[in-house]
VEXMAR-217904 format. One record per residue: x, y, z of N, C-alpha, C in turn. Coordinates in steps of 0.02 Angstrom, whole numbers, plus 50000, padded with zeros to 5 digits. Layout:
<atoms>
XYZXYZXYZ/...
</atoms>
This chain:
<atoms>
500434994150000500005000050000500455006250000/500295011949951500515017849953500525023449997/501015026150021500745032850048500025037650015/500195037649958499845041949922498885040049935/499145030249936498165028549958497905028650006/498595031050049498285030750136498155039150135/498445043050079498605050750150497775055050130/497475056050170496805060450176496515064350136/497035069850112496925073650042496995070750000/497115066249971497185062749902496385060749884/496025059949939495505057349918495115061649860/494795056249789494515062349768493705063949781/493635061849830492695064249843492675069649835/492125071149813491955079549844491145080149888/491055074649921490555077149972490815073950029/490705077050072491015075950162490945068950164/490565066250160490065059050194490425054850157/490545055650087490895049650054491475049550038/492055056450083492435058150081492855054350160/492355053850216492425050250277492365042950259/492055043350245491725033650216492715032450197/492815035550126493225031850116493975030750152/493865037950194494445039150248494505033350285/493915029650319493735025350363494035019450327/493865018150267494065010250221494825012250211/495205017950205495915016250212496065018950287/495915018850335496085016950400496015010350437/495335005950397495564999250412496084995750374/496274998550290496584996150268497444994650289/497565002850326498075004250361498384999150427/497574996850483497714993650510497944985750501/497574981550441497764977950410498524976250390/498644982650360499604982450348500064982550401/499764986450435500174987950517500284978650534/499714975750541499894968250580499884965150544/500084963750470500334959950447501094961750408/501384967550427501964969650407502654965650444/502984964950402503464960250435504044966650489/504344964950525504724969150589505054975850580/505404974850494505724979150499505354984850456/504734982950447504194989350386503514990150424/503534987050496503104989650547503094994650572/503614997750563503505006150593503455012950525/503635010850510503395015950426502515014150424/502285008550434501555008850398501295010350464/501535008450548501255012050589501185020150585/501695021950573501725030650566501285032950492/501225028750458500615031850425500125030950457/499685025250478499295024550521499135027850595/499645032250630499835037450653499435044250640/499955046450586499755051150568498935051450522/498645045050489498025047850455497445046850525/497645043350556497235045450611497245051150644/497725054650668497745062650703497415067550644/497685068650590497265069850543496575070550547/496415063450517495735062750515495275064550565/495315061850639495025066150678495185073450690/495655077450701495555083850701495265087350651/495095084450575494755087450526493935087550561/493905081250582493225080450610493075083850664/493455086450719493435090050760493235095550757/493635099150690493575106150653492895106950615/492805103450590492215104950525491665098750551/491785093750552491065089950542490575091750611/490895090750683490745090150737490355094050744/490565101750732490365107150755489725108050708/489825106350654489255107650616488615103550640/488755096450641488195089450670487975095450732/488315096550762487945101350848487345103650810/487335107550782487005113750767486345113450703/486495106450659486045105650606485455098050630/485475097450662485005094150690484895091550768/484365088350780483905087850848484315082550874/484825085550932484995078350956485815080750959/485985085350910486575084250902487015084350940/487105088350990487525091351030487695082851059/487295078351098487595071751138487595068651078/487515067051012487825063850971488695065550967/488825071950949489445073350944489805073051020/489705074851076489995073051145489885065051156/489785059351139489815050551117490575052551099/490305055551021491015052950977491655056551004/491685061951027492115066251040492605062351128/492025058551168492225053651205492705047151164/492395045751125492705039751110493435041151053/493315048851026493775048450999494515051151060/494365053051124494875055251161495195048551187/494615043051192495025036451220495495033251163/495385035151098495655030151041496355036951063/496185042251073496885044551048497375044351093/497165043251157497615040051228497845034351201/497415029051188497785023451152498465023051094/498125028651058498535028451011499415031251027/499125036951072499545039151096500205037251139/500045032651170500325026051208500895021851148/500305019151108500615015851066501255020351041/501265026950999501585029950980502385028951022/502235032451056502815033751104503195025651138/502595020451132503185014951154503405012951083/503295013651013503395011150960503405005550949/503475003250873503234995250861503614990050886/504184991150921504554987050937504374984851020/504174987851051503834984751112503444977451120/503644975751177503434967251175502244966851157/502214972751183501634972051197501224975651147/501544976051097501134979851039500764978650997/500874972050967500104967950922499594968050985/499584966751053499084967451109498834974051110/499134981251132498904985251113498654988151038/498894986750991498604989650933497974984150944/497704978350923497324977150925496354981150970/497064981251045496414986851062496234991651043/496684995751013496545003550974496165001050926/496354996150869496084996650811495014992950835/495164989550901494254989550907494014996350921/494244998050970494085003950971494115009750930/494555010950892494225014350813493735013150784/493645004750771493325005650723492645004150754/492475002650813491705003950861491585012650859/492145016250852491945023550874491715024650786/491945024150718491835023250652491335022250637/490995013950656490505014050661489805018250699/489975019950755489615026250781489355030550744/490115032450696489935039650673489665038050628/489655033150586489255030550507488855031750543/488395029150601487815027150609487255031850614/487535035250695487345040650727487425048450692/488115050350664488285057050679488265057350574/488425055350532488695055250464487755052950444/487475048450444486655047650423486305052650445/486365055350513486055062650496486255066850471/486855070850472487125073450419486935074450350/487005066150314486595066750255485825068550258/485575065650289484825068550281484725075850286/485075078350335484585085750358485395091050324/485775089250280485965093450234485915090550158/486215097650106486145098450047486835094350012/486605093949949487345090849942487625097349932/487885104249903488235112049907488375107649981/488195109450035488455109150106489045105150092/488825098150084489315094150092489985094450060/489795096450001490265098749956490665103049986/490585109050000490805115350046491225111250107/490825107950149491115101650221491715100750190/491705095750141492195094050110492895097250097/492965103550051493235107450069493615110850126/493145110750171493455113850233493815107550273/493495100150257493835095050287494535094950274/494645092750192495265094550173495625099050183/495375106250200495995110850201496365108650272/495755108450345495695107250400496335098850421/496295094950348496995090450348497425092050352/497465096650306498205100050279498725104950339/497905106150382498655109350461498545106650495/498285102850504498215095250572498885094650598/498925091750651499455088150684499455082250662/500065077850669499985071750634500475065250677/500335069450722500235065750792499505067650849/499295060050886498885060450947498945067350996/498465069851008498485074451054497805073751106/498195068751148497315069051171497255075751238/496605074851240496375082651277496105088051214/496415087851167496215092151123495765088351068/495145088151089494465085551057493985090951021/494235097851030493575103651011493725106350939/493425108750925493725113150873493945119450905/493925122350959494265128850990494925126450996/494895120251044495775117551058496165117051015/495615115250954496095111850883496315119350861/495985124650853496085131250803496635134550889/496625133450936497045137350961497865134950949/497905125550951498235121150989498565117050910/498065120050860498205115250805498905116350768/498835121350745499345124650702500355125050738/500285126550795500875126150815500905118350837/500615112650863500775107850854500715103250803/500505104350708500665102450664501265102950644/501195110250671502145113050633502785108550678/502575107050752503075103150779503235096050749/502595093950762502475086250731502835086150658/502545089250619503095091750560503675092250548/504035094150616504925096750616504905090150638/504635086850663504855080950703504715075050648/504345074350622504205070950570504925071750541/505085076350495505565078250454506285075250477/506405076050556506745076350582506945065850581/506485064550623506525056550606506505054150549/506375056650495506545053150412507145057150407/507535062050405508065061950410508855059050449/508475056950492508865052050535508855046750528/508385044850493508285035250468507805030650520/507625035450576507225033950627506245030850611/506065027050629505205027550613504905031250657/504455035350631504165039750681503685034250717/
</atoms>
């Protein structure tokens, strides 16, 4: 699998909903590679898997969340569910990160992250993304879309848990993309896996 089929903006949807959908099918795809990668190409497809997750949720943090609050009946504890479950995946993830793939206990923990992703995924198909479609236009989504992708493009691309809002993300986002970034840069120049 390519960088290019895992990384978030590449996607070419142009409506929010089927722009997440497919985010979701290469984040299981990601997890898939992660545990069946042999030792020494386990940490390159982890750190993509890494990073399209920090990504992907802070796009959602930014643009979808805030919007679901506000366009229909219900929304506000639909999005506080997901916004719970996405702070436990990113403790997890977060964990994982920092002990890296070489830890004795890491097919055990990834396994738990990756249920727990993909129970919180399913959530959002269910609960938070089906209303969405119903009680907007496709222009909206289209527009969502847009703002999802740009909202990729300054993400952090590392876990940050605590920072679940879109306030935290627009205060908290930008200077810790740009770190994650130097640091990123920094470990592929060193020969290191992030």
């Amino acid at each position: 699998m390519t960088a290019q089929r895992t990384a978030p903006g590449k996607t070419a949807a142009t409506d929010v909903i089927d722009l997440l959908y497919a985010q979701h099918g290469m984040i299981r795809d990601l997890f898939d590679e992660v545990e069946q990668a042999p030792p020494d190409r386990r940490g390159e497809a982890f750190g993509r898997l890494v990073r399209l997750l920090a990504v992907h949720e802070t796009a959602e943090e930014e643009i979808v969340h805030p919007y679901a609050r506000h366009k229909f009946d219900g929304g506000d504890g639909i999005v506080n569910d997901r916004l719970a479950e996405e702070h436990q995946a990113k403790q997890l993830l977060a964990q994982l990160d920092r002990a890296g793939t070489d830890a004795p206990d890491f097919a055990e923990k990834l396994a738990v992250l990756r249920g727990a992703v993909e129970a919180h995924a399913r959530a959002e198909e269910r609960y938070e993304f089906s209303k969405l479609l119903a009680h907007t236009t496709e222009a909206e989504r289209r527009a969502m879309a847009v703002g999802l992708k740009a909202a990729e493009a300054m993400a952090p691309t590392h876990p940050h848990p605590g920072v679940e809002t879109a306030g935290q993300n627009l205060l908290m986002g930008t200077p810790m993309a740009m770190m994650d970034r130097v640091r990123d840069a920094i470990r592929q120049a060193t020969g290191k896996n992030p």
